[in-house]
C-alpha positions, 0 to 999 in steps of 0.5 A, a space after each residue: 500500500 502507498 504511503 499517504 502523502 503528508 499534506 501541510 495545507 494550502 498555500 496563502 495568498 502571501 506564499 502564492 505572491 512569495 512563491 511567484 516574485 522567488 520565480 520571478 527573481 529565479 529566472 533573472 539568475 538563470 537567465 540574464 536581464 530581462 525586460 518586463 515582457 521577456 519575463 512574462 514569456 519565460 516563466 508564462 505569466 502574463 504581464 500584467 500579472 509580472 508588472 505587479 510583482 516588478 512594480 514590488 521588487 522595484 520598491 523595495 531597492 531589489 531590481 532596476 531598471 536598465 539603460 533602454 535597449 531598442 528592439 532588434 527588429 527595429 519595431 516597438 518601444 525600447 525594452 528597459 531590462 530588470 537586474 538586481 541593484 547592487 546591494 540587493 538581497 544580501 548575504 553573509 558568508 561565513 566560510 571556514 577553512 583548516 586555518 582560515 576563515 573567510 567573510 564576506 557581503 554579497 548581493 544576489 547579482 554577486 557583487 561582494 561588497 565587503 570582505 575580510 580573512 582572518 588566521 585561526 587555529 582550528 586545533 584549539 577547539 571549538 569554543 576558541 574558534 568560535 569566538 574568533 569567527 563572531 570577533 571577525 564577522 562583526 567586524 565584517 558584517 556588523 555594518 549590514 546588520 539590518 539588511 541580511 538575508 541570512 548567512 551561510 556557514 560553509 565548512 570542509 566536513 560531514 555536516 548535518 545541515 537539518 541539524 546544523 551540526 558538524 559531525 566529522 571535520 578531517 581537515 579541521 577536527 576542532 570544528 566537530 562542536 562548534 556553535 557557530 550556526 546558533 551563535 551568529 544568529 543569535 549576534 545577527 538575528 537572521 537565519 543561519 544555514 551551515 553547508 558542506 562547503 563542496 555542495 554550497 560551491 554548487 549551489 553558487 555556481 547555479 546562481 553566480 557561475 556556470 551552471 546558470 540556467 542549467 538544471 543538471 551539473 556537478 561541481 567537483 573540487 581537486 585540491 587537498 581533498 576531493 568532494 563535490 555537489 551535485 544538482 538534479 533537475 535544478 535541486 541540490 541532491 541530497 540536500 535534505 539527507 541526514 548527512 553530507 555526501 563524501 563523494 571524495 570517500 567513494 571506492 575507487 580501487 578495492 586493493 588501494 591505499 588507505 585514507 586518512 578517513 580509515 577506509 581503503 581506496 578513497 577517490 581522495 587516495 589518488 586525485 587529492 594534491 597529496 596524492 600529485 606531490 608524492 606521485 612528483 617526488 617519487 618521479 624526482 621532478 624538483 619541488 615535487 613535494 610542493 608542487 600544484 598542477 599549474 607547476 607541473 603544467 608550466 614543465 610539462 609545457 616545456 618539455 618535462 617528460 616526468 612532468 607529463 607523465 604524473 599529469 596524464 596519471 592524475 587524469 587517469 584518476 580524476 577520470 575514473 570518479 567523473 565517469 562513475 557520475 556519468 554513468 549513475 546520474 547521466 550528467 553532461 555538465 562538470 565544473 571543476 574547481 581548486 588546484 586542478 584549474 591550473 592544469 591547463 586547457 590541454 590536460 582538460 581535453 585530455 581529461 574529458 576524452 578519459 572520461 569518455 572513454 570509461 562511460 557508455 557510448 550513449 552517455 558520452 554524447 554532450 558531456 562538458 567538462 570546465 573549469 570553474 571562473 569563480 576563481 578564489 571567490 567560488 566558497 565565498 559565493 557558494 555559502 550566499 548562495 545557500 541563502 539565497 536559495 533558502 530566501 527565494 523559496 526555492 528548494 535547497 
């Protein structure tokens, strides 16, 4: 027998209208700037209806109207585009690293109006990371108090977000106990959300970066560590799971080394930046114990052989984990984010031609791999833009 459905009610004019103006602010995010009638064709609503709800959104400061752009055809009124005003819809990010904390202002067009790092010891505990953190974001965020949305919390851990607890942290073990989420928003007095901070990068890539307007897509990070978020039909998956994903602590060879986490043949294993450098200094490539894959790119480029050759074996590795998402979830969209950025244009064609060749023939067509353009900003941008799911309604 079915289980029943649980219905919480029917929705209030107010949710009707809250729903509608999230949609209508979605579609600005997906797909660009957009006059009044251009809006109404994309989400079907007809303008009389869209003219409502700009008429709100532009009085209360969240969208203006652009410069007149005369008609292609040269027929009609100049449309007037709507996009967000600079200091719209704002959002505290609070992203925490090993030793580093990061915060920062960004408006919903993804301009980041303020911004601070700060040195902390993750070592020391929660209690003493905690108070590091408030002592900075006050500082930071303190002057755009009465106008956040939110804040988003990121954080390199297994993270209970329901909850918003961080359960695990092998980077960072001083963060399991934090109280981060309760305390900032006890100080700020707007919701809290604490995001793994893999899955929040793919959540700002859907509002800021590549995977506007794209329903699909998986943003992957290769640094000192291996995870990724995955979106679904324009959802992050898993998002209301009880825990986090590990994609980086996904089996990828049954006989490989074993991980820092104590299982054997993480992912993590052989695509992680611990893995090149030692893979750099086995081959006796100078600094390969520091190395990154721009420097190996650079002495790959001229003509290091060695060099090279760790190259097309880390390929080898990030491509069976890409392949693996090819096959169970059929995604054609893979924006990549940390160190490996610096491969190359080369060492990605490279890549994706591997990643082809481990996925059915029928799944191989359209596959895209990228590297990310949000550059050092993609945490930052990625923990606003939890908030801004969040606040918009639309589903995390």
């Amino acid at each position: 027998m079915a289980a029943r459905r649980n219905l919480r009610g029917l929705l209030s004019t107010a949710d009707v209208g809250a729903v509608n103006r999230g949609r209508l602010l979605q579609s600005l995010i997906d797909d660009g700037p957009a006059s009044r009638a251009e809006l109404g064709r994309r989400v079907n609503v007809p303008r009389a209806s869209i003219g409502v709800i700009v008429s709100g959104l532009l009085a209360d400061g969240i969208l203006q109207e652009d410069e007149p752009v005369p008609p292609a055809d040269g027929i009609g009124k100049p449309a007037r585009p709507l996009w967000f005003t600079r200091t719209a819809l704002l959002s505290g990010a609070v992203a925490v690293s090993r030793c580093c904390v990061e915060i920062a202002v960004v408006a919903a067009g993804g301009d980041v109006l303020a911004r601070r790092a700060v040195a902390v010891d993750t070592d020391r505990g929660p209690d003493r990371l905690d108070q590091e953190v408030l002592r900075a974001a006050a500082d930071v965020l303190g002057p755009f108090r009465d106008r956040l949305c939110g804040i988003g919390l990121s954080a390199p851990a297994l993270c209970s977000p329901t909850e918003r607890e961080v359960v695990a942290c092998l980077p960072a073990p001083g963060l399991v106990g934090t109280r981060l989420p309760e305390l900032l928003e006890q100080l700020f007095g707007v919701p809290t959300l604490l995001e793994q901070d893999v899955r929040a990068i793919a959540l700002g890539e859907k509002w800021f970066g590549l995977g506007r307007g794209r329903r699909d897509f998986a943003a992957l990070q290769f640094d000192v560590g291996v995870g990724g978020g995955i979106m679904l039909d324009g959802h992050l998956w898993g998002a209301h799971a009880r825990y986090t994903m590990q994609l980086g602590h996904t089996c990828v060879d049954v006989d490989g080394d074993r991980c820092k986490c104590g299982l054997t043949g993480c992912w993590e294993t052989v695509a992680s930046l611990r893995w090149l450098r030692r893979a750099a200094a086995v081959a006796g490539i100078p600094g390969g114990r520091t190395t990154s894959p721009a420097r190996l790119h650079r002495r790959a480029a001229a003509g290091d052989a060695a060099a090279a050759a760790v190259l097309d074996r880390y390929g080898d590795q990030l491509a069976i984990g890409i392949g693996n998402l090819v096959q169970l979830l059929s995604l054609d969209l893979f924006v990549l984010h940390g160190a490996v950025v610096g491969a190359g244009p080369d060492f990605l064609a490279a890549l994706r031609a591997k990643v082809l060749a481990r996925v059915m023939p029928e799944l191989a067509t359209g596959v895209e791999l990228v590297y990310s353009r949000l550059d050092q900003d993609s945490v930052l941008l990625g923990a606003a833009a939890v908030v801004l799911t969040r606040y918009l309604g639309a589903a995390a």
